[in-house]
N, C-alpha and C positions, 0 to 999 in steps of 0.2 A: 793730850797726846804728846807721844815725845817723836819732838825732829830727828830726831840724834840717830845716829844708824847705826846697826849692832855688827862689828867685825869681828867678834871673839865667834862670834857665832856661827857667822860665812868662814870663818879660816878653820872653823872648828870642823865644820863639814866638807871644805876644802880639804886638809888631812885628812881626814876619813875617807873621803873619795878617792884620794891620789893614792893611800895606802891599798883599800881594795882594789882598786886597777892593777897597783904594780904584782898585788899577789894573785888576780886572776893573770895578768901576764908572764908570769915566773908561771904558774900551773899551765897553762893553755900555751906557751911558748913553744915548748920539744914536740907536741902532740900536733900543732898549726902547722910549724914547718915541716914537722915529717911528711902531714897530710899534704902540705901545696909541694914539698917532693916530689911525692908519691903519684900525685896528677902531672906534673911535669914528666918525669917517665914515661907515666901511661900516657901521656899526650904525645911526646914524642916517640913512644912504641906505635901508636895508632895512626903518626904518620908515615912513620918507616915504613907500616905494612901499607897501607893504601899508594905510598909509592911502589913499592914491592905489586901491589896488587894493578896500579896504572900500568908498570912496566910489563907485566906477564899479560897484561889486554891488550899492549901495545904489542907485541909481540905474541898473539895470538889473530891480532889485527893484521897481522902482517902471514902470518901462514894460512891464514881462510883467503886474502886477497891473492897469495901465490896461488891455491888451491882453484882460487874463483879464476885466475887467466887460466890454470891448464883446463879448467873445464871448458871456459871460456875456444878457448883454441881446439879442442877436442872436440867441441861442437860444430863448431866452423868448418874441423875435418870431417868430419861425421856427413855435413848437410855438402860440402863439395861430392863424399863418396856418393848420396845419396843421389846427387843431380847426374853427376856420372856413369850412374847405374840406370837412372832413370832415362839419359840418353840411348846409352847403351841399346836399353830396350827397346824404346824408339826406334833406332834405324834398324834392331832386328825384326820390330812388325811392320814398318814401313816396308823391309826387305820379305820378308815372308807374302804381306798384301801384294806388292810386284809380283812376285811367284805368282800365285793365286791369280791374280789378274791372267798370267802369260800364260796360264793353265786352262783358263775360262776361255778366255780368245779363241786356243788352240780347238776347246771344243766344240766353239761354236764354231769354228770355221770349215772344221772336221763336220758335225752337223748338218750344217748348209750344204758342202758338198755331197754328204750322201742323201741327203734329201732334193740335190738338185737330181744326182743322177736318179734317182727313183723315180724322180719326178717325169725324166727325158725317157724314161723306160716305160712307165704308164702312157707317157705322150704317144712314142712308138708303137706301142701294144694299142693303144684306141686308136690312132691311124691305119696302120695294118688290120685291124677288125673293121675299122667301116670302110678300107680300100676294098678286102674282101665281100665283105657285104655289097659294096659297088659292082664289082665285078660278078659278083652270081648276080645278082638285077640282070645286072649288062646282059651277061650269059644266056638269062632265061629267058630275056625280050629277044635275041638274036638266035636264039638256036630256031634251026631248021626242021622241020616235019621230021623228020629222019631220026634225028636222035631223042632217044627216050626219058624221061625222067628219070631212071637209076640211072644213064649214065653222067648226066648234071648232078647230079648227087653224089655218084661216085667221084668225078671233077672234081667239085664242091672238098669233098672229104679230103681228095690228095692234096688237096690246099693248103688245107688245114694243116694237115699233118707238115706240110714240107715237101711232098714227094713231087710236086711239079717240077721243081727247081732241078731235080734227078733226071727228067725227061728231056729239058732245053739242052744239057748236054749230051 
């Protein structure tokens, strides 16, 4: 075997390597850089818009949050009007129930009175029926041989009628 190491051989494939390299890099040079260009561009096209696209959210961020207080406050007005109408109402059935009330009162009291007086007039009227009735008793245990049954009757009648009261005068 041989010690001896072969440099003609390494150097020989050393130039051959370094020359293919330099002529894939003469061919692949203009077409490389164009290409890492051409993505630098697009890469910094692609940030422009996404800042472009951050800023028009941010500022779409900002007119929904405008939007959200006026709604926000518009609602607030909205529930004050509603509480106010809803008072409103309130005191106008609370006021109408008083009516009502000072209406019912009136009738019952109006009621009572004419049911009292009805009542003092039936009283009257069955007092006066059983004073009369007392009095024909009376009459007919006290009358005298003399006078006759039609004229106790007749008595009796002008009683009834009212015509006694004609005769005391």
């Amino acid at each position: 075997m041989d010690s001896h190491f072969d440099w003609v051989f390494v150097i020989k494939y050393a130039v051959n390597l370094g020359l293919l390299l330099a002529l894939i890099i003469y061919l692949i040079k203009k077409p490389f850089l164009s290409f890492l260009k051409n993505r630098k561009e697009r890469l910094r096209s692609e940030v422009d818009r996404a800042a472009k696209a951050a800023e028009q959210a941010k500022m779409t961020l900002e007119e929904y949050s405008a939007k959200l207080d006026a709604v926000s406050s518009e609602i607030a007005a909205l529930q004050e009007n509603i509480r106010k109408q809803g008072e409103n109402e309130r005191g106008e059935l609370v006021s109408a129930a008083e009516k009502s009330c000072e209406m019912i009162k009136k009738e019952v009291e109006d009621t009572v009175r004419l049911e009292t007086t009805k009542a003092v007039s039936e009283i009257q009227s069955e007092v006066v029926d059983s004073a009369l009735a007392l009095a024909e008793k009376m009459i007919r245990e006290r009358v005298d041989a003399d006078f006759t049954t039609d004229s106790v009757d007749d008595f009796v009648k002008m009683i009834e009628e009212g015509k006694w009261q004609q005769l005391r005068h």
